[in-house]
PDB file of N, CA, C and O in Angstrom:
ATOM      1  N   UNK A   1     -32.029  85.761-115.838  1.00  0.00           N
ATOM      2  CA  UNK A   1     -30.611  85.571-115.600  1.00  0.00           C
ATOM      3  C   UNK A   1     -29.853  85.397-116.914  1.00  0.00           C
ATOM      4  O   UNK A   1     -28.769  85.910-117.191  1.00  0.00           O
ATOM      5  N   UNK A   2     -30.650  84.529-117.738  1.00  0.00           N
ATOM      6  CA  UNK A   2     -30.048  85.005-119.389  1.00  0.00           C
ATOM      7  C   UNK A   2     -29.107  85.852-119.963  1.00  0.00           C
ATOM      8  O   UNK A   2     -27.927  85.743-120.296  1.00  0.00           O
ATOM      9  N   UNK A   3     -30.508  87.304-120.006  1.00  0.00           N
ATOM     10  CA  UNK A   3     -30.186  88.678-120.306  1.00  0.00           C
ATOM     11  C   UNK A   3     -28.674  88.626-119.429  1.00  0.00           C
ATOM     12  O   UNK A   3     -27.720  88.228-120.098  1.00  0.00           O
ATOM     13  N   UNK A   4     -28.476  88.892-118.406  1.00  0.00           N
ATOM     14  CA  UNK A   4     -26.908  88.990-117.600  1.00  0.00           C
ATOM     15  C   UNK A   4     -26.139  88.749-118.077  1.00  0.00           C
ATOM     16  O   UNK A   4     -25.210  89.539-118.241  1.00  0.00           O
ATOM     17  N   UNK A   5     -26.146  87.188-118.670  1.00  0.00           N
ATOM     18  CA  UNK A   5     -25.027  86.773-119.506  1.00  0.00           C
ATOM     19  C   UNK A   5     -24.955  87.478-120.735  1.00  0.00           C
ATOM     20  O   UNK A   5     -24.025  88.100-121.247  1.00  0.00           O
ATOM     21  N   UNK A   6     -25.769  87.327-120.996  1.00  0.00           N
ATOM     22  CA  UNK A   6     -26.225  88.344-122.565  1.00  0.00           C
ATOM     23  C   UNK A   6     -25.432  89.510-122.797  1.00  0.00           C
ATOM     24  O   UNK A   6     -24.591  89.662-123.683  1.00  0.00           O
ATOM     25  N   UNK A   7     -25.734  90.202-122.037  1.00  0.00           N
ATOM     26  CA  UNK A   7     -25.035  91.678-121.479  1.00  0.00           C
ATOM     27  C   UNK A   7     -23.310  91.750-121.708  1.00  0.00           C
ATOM     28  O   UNK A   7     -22.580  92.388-122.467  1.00  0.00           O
ATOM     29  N   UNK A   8     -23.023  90.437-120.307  1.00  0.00           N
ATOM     30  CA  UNK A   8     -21.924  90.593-120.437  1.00  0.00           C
ATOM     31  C   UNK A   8     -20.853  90.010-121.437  1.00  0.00           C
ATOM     32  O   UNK A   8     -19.641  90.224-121.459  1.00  0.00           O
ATOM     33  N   UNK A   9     -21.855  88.978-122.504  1.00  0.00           N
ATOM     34  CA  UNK A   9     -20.765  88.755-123.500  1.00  0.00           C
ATOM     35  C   UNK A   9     -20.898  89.430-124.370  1.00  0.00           C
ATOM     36  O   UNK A   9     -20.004  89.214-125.187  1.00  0.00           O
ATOM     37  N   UNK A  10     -21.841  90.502-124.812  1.00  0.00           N
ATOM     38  CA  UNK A  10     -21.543  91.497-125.744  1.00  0.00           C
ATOM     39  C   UNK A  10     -20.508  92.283-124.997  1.00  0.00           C
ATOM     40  O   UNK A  10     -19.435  92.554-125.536  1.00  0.00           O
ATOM     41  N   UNK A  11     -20.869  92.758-123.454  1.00  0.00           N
ATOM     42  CA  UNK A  11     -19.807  93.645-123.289  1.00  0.00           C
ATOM     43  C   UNK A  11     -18.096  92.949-123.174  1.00  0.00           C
ATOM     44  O   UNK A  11     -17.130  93.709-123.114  1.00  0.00           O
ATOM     45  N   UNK A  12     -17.954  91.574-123.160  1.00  0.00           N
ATOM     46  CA  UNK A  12     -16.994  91.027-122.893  1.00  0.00           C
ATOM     47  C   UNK A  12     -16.231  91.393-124.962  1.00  0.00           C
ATOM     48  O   UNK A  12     -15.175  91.858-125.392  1.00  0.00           O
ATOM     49  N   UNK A  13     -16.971  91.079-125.343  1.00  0.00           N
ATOM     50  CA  UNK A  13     -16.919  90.823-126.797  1.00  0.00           C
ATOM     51  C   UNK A  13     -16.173  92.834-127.493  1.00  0.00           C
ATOM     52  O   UNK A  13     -15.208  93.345-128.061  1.00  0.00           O
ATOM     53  N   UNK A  14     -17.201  93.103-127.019  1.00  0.00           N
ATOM     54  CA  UNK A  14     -16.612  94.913-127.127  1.00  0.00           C
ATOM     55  C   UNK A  14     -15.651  95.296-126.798  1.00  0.00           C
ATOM     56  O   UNK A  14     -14.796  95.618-127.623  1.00  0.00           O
ATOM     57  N   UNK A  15     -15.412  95.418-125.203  1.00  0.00           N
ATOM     58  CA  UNK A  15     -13.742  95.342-124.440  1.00  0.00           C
ATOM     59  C   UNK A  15     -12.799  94.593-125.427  1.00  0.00           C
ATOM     60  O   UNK A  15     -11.897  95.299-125.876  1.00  0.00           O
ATOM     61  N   UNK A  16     -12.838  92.978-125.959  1.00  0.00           N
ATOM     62  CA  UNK A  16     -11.742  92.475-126.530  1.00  0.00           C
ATOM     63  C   UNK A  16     -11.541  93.009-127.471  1.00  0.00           C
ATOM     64  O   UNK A  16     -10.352  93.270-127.658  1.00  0.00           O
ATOM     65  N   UNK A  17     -12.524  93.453-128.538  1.00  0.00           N
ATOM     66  CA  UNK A  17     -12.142  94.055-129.694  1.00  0.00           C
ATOM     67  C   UNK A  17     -11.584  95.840-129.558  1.00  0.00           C
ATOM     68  O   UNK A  17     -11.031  96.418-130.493  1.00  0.00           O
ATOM     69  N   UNK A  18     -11.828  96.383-128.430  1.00  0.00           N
ATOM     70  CA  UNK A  18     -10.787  97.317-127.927  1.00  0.00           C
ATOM     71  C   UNK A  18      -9.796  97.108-127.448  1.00  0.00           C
ATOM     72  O   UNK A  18      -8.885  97.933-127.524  1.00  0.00           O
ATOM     73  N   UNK A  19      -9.694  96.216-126.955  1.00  0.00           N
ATOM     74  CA  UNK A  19      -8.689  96.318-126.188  1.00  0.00           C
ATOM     75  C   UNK A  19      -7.496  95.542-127.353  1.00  0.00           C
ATOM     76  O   UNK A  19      -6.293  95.464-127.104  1.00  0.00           O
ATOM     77  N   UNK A  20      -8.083  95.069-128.507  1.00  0.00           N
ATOM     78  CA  UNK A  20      -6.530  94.520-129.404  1.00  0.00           C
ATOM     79  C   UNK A  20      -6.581  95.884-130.374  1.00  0.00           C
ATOM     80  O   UNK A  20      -5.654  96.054-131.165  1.00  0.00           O
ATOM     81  N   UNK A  21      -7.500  96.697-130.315  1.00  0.00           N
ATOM     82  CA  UNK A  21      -7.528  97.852-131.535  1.00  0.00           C
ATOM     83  C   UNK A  21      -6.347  98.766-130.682  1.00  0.00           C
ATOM     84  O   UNK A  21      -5.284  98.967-131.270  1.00  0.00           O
ATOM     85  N   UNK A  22      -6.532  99.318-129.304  1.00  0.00           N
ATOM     86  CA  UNK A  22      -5.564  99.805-128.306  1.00  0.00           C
ATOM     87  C   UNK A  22      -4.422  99.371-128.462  1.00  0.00           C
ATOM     88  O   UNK A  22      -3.530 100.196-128.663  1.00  0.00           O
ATOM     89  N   UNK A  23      -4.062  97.779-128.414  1.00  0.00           N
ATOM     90  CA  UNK A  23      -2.600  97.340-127.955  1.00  0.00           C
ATOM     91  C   UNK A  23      -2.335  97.713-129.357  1.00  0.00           C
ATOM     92  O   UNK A  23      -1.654  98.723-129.542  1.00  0.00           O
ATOM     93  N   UNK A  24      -2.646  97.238-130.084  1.00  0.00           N
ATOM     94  CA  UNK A  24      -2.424  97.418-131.903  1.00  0.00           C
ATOM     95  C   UNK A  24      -1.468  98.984-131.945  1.00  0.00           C
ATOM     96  O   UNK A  24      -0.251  99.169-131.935  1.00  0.00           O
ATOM     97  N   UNK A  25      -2.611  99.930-131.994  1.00  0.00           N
ATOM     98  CA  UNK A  25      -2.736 100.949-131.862  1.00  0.00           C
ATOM     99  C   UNK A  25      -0.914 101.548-131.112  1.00  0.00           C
ATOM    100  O   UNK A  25       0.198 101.682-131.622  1.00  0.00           O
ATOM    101  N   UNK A  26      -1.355 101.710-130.012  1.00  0.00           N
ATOM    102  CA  UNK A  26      -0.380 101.650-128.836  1.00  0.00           C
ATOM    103  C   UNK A  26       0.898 100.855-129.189  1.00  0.00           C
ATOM    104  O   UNK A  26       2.006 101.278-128.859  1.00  0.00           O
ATOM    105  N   UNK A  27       0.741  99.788-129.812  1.00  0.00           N
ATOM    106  CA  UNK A  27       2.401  99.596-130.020  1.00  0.00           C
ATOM    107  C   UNK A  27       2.928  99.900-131.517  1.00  0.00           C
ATOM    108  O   UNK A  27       4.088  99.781-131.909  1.00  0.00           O
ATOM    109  N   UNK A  28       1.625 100.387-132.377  1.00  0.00           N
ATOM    110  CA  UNK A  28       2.669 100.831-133.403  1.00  0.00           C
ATOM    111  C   UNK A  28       2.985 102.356-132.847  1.00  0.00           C
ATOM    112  O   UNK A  28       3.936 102.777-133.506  1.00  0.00           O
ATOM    113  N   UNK A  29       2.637 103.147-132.078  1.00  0.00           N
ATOM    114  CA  UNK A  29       2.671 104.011-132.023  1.00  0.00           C
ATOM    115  C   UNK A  29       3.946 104.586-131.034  1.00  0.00           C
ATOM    116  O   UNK A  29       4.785 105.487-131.047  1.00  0.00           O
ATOM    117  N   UNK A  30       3.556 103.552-130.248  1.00  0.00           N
ATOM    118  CA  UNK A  30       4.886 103.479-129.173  1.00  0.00           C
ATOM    119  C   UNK A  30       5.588 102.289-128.438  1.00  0.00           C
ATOM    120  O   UNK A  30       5.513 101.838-127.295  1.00  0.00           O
ATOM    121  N   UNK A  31       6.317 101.956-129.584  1.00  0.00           N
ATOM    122  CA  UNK A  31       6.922 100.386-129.045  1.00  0.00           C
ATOM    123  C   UNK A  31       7.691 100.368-128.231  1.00  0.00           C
ATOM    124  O   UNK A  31       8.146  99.230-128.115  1.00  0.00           O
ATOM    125  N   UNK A  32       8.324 101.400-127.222  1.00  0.00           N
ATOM    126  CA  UNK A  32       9.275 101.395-126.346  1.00  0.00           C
ATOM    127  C   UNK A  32       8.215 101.064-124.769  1.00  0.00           C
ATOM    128  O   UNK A  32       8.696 101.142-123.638  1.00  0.00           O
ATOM    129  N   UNK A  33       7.104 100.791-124.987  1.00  0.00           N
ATOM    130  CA  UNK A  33       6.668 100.451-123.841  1.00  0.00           C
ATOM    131  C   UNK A  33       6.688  99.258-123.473  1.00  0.00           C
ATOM    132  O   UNK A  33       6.384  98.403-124.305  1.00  0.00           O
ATOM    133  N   UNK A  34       7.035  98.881-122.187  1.00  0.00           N
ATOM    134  CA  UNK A  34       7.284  97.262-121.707  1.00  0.00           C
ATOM    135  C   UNK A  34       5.783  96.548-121.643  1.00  0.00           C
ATOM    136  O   UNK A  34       4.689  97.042-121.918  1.00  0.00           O
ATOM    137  N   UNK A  35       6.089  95.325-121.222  1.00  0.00           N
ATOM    138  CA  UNK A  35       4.901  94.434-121.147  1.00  0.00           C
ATOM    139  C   UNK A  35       3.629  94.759-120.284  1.00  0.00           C
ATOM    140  O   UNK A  35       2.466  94.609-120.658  1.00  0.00           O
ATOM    141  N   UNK A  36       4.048  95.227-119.076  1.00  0.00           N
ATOM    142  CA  UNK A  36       2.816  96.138-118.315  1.00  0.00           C
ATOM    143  C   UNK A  36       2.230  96.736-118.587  1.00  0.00           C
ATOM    144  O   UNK A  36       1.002  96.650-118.578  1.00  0.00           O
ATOM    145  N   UNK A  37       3.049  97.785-119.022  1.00  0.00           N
ATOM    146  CA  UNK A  37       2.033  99.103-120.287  1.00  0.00           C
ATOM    147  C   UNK A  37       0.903  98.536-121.445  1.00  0.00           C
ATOM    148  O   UNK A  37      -0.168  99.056-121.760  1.00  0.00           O
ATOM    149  N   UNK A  38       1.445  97.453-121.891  1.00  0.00           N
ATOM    150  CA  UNK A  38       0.939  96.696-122.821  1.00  0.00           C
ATOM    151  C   UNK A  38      -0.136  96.095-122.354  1.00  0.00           C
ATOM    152  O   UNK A  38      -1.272  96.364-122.744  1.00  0.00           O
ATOM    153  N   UNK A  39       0.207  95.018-121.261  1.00  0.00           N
ATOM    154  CA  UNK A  39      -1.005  94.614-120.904  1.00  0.00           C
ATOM    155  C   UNK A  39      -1.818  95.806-119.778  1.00  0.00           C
ATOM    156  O   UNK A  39      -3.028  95.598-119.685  1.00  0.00           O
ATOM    157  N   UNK A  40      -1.499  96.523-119.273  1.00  0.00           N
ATOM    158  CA  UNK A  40      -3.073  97.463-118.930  1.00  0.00           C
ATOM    159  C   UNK A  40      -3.503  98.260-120.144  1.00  0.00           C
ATOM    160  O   UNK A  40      -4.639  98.733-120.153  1.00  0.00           O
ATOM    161  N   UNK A  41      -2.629  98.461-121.243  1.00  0.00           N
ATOM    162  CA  UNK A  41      -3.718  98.886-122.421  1.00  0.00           C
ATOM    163  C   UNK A  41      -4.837  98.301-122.797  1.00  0.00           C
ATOM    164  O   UNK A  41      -5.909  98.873-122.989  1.00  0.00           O
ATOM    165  N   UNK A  42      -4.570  96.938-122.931  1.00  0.00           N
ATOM    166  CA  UNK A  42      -4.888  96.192-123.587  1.00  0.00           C
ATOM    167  C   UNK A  42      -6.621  95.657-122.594  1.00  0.00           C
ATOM    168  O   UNK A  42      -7.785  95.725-122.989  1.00  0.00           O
ATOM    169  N   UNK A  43      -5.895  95.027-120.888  1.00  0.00           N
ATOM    170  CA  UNK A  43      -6.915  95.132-120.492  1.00  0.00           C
ATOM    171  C   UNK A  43      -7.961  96.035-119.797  1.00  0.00           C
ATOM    172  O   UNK A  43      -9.134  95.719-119.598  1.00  0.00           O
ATOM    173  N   UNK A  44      -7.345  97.258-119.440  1.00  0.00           N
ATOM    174  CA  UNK A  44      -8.419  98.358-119.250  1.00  0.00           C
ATOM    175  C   UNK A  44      -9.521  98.458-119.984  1.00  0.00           C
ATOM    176  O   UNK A  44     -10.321  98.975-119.204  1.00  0.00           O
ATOM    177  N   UNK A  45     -10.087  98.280-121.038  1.00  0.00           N
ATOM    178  CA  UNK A  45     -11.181  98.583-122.282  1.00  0.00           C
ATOM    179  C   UNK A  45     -12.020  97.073-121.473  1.00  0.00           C
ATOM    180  O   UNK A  45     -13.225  97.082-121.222  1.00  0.00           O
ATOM    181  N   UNK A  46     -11.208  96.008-121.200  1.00  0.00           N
ATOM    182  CA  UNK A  46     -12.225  95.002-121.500  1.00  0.00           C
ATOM    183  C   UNK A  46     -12.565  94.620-119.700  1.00  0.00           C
ATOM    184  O   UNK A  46     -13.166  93.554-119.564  1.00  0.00           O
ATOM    185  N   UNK A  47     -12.371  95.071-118.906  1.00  0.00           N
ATOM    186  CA  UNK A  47     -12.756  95.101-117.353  1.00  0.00           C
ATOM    187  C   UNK A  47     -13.628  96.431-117.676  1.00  0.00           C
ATOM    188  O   UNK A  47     -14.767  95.965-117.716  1.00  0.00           O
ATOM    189  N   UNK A  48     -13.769  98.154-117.991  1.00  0.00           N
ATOM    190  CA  UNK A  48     -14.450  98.879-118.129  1.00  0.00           C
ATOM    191  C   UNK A  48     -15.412  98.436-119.222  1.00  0.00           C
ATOM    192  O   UNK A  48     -16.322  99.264-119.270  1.00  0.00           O
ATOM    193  N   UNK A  49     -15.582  97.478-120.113  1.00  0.00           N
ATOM    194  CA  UNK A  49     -16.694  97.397-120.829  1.00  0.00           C
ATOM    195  C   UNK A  49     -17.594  96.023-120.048  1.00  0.00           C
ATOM    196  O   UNK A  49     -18.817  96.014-119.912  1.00  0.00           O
ATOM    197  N   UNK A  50     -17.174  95.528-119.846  1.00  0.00           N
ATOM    198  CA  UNK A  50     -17.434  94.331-118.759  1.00  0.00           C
ATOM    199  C   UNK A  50     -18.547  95.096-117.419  1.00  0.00           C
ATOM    200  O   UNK A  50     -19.744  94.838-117.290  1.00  0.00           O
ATOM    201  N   UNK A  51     -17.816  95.966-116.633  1.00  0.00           N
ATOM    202  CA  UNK A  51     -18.353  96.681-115.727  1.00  0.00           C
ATOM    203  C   UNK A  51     -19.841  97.321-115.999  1.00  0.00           C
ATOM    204  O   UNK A  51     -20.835  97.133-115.299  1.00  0.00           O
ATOM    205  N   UNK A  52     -19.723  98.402-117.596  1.00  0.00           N
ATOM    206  CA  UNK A  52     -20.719  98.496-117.950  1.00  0.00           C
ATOM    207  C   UNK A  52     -21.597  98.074-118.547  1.00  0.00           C
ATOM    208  O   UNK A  52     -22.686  98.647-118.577  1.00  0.00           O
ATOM    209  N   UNK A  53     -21.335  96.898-119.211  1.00  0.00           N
ATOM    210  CA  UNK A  53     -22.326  95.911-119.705  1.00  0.00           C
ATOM    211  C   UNK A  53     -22.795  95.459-118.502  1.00  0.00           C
ATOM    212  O   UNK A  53     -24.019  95.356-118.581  1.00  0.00           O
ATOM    213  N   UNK A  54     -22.192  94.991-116.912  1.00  0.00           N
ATOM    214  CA  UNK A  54     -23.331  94.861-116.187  1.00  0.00           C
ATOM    215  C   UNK A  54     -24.185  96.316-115.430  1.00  0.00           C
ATOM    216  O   UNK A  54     -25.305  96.612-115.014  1.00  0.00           O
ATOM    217  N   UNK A  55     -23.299  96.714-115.532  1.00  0.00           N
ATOM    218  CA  UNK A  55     -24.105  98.340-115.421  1.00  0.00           C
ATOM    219  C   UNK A  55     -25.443  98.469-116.210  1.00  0.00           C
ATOM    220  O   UNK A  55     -26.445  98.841-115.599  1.00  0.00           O
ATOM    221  N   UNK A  56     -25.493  98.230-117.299  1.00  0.00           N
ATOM    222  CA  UNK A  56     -26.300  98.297-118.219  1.00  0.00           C
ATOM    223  C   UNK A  56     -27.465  97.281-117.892  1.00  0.00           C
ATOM    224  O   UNK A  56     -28.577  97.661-118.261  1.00  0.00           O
ATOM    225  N   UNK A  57     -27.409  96.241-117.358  1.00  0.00           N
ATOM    226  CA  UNK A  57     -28.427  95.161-117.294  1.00  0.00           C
ATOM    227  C   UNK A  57     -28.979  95.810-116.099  1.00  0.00           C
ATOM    228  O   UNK A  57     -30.037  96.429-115.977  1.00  0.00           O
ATOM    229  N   UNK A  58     -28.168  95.582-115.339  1.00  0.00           N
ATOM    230  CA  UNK A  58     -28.978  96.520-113.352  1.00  0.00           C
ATOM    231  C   UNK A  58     -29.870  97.303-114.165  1.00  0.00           C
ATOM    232  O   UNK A  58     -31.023  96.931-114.386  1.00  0.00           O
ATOM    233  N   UNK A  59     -29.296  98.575-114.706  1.00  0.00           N
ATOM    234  CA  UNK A  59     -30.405  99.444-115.302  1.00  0.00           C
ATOM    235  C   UNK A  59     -31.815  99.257-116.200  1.00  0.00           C
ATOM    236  O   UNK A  59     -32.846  99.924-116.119  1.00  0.00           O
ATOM    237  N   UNK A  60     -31.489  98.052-117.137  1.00  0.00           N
ATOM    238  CA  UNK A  60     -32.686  97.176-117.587  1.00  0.00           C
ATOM    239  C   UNK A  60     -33.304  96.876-116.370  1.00  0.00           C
ATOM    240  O   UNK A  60     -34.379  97.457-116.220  1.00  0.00           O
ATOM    241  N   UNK A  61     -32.984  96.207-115.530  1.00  0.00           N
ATOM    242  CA  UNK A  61     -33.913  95.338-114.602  1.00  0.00           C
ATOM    243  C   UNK A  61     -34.785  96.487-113.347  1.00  0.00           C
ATOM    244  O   UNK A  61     -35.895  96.334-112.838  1.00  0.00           O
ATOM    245  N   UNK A  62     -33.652  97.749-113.120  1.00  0.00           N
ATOM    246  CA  UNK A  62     -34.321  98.500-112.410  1.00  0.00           C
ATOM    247  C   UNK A  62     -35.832  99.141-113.571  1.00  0.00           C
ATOM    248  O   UNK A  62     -37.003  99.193-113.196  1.00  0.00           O
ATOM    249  N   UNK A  63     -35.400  99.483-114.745  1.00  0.00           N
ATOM    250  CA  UNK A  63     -36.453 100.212-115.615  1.00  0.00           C
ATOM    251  C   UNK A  63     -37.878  98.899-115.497  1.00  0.00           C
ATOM    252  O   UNK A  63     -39.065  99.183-115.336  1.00  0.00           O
ATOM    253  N   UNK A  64     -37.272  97.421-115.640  1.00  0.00           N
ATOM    254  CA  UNK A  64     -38.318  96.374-115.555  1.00  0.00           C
ATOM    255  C   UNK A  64     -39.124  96.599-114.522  1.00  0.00           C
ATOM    256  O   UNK A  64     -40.344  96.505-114.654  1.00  0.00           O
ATOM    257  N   UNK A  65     -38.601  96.896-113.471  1.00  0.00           N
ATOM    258  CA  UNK A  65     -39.088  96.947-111.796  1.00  0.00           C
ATOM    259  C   UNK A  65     -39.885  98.048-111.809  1.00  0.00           C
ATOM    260  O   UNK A  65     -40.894  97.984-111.107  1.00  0.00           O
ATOM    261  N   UNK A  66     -39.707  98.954-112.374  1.00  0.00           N
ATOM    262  CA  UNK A  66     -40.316 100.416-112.416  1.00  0.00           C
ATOM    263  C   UNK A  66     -41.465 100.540-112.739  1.00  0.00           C
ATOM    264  O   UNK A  66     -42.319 101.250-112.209  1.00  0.00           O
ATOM    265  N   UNK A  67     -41.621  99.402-114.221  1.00  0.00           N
ATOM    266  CA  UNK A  67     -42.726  99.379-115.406  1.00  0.00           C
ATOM    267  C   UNK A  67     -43.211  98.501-114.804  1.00  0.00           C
ATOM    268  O   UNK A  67     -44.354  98.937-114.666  1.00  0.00           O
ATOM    269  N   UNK A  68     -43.188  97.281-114.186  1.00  0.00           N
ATOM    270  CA  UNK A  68     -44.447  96.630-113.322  1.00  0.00           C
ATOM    271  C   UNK A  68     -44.927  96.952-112.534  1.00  0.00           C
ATOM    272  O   UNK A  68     -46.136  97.149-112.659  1.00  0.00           O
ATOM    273  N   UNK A  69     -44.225  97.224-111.127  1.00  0.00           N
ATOM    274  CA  UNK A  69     -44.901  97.955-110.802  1.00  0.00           C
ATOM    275  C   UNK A  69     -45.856 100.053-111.011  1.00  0.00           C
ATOM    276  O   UNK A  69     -46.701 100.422-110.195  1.00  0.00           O
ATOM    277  N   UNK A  70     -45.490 100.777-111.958  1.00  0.00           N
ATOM    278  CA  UNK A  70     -46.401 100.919-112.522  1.00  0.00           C
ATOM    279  C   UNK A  70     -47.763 100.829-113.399  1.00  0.00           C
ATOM    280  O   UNK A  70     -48.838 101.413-113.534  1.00  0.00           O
ATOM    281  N   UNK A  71     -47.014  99.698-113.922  1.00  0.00           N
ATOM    282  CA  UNK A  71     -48.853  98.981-114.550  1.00  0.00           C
ATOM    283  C   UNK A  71     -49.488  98.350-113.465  1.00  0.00           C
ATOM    284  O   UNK A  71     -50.714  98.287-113.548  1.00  0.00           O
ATOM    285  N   UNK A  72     -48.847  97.767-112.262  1.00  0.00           N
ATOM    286  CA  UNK A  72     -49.784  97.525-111.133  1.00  0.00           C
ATOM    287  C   UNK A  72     -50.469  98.437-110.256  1.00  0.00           C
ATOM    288  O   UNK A  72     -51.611  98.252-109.837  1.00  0.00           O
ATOM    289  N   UNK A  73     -50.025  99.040-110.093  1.00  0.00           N
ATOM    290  CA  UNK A  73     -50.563 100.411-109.554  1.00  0.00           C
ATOM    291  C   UNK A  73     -52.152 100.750-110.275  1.00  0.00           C
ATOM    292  O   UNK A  73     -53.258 100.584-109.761  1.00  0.00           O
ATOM    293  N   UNK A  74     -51.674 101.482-112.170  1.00  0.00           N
ATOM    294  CA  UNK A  74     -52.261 101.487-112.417  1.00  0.00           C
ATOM    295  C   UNK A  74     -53.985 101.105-113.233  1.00  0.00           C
ATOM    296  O   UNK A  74     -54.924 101.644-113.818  1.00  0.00           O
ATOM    297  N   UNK A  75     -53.425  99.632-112.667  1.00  0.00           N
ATOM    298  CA  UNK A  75     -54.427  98.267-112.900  1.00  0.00           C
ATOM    299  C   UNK A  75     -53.876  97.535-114.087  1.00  0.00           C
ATOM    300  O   UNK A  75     -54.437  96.482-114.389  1.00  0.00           O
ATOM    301  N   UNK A  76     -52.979  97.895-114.716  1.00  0.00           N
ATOM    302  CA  UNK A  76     -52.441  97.172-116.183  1.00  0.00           C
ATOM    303  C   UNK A  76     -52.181  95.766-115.440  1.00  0.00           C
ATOM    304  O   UNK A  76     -51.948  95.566-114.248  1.00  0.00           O
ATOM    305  N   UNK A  77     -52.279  94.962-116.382  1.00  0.00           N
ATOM    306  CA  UNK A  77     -52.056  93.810-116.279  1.00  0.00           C
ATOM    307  C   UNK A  77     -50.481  93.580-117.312  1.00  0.00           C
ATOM    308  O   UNK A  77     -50.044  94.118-118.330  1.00  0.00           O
ATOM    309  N   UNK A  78     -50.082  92.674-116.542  1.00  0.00           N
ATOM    310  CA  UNK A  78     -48.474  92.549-117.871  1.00  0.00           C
ATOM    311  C   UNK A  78     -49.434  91.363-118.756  1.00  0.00           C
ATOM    312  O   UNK A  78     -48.983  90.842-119.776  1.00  0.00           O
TER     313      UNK A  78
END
């Protein structure tokens, strides 16, 4: 259960640092956008990196599930 957290504060950590490189980005580029615009720039990156950082762990744990039971199968011991 660790790893989970693990996951998701790198991915929490990734999203934030996109998502201020975006707003950054985004308002020097176009400051006529209101506060909404602003904030879904800003938080889109860090709910989609969030998502896949747990995306990413499921997929660890399914590959874990895979590899034991293949070494059980094939008599491996973990």
């Amino acid at each position: 259960m660790r790893s989970f957290f693990t996951f998701i504060a790198v991915g929490l950590a990734i999203g934030v640092l996109l998502g201020i490189f975006l707003g950054l980005l985004n308002y020097h580029n176009k400051p006529e956008h209101d506060g909404f615009q602003r904030t879904v720039i800003v938080a889109l990156p860090i709910f989609a990196s969030t998502i896949l950082a747990a995306g990413a762990w499921l997929l660890t744990m399914v590959v874990r599930l895979i590899t034991a039971i293949v070494n059980k199968v094939e008599g491996h011991s973990l």
